[in-house]
C-alpha positions in Angstrom: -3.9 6.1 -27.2 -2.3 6.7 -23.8 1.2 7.1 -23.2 3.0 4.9 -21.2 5.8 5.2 -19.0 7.8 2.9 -17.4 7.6 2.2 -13.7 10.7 3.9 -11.6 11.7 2.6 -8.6 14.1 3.6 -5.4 14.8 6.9 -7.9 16.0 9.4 -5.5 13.4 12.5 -5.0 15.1 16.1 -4.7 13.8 18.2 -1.5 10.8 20.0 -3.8 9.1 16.8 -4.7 9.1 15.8 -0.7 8.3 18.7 0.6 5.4 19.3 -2.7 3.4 17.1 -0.5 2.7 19.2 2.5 0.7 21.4 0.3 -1.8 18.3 -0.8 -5.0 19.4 0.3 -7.4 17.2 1.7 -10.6 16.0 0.9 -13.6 17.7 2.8 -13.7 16.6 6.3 -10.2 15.2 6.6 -7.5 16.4 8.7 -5.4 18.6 6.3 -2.4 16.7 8.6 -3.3 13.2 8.4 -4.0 13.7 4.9 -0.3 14.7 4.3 0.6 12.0 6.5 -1.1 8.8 4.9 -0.5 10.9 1.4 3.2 10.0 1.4 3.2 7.1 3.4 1.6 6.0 0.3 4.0 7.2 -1.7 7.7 7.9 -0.3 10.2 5.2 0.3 10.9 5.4 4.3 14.0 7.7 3.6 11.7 10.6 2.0 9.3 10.1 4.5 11.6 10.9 7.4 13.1 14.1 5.4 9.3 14.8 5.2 8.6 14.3 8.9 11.4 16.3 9.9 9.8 19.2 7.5 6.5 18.8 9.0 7.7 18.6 12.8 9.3 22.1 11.6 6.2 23.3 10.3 4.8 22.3 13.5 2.2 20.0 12.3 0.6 17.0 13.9 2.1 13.7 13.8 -0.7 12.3 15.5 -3.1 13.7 13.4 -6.4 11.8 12.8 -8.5 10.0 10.3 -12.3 10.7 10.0 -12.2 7.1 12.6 -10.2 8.8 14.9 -6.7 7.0 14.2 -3.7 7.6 13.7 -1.4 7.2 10.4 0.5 4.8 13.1 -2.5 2.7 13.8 -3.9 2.6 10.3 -0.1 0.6 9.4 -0.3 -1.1 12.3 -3.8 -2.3 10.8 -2.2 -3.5 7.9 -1.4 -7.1 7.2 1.7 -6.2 5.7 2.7 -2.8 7.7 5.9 -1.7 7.5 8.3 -1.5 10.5 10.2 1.3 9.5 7.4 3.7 8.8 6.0 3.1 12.1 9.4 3.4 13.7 9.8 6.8 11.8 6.2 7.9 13.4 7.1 7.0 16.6 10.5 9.2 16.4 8.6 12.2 15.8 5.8 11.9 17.7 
């Protein structure tokens, strides 16, 4: 029998859980920082995601990393039918 646990939503995420996801590694043949990138895009709320950022411009990563089509995280939202605004605001600050 699985467990289930409720859904949580807008919980606020303490600095090791943010910055636990520069260390995802990526599948073979992906950008190890587009992976990050598209990672917690996935997964933050837009306020994690610019603590994130700010972490990963530190760690002097790529913003404008690539996928294995040769675009960026910012172009893969901008793809999207229902793209967010204020992640791709956020990329374009730290680009």
């Amino acid at each position: 029998m699985a467990f289930n646990q409720p859904a949580t939503f807008n919980e606020e995420w303490p600095d090791k859980r943010v910055f636990a996801f520069l260390n995802h590694l990526p599948p073979e043949g992906v950008d190890a920082d587009f992976h990050v990138l598209y990672d917690a895009y996935k997964h933050m709320r837009p306020f994690d995601f610019e603590r994130l950022l700010v972490k990963f411009k530190e760690l002097g990563r790529n913003v404008n990393a690539l996928d294995q089509k040769g675009r960026t995280l910012a172009q893969v939202i901008s793809a999207h039918p229902n793209q967010n605004k204020q992640f791709l605001e956020l990329l374009t600050k730290f680009a």
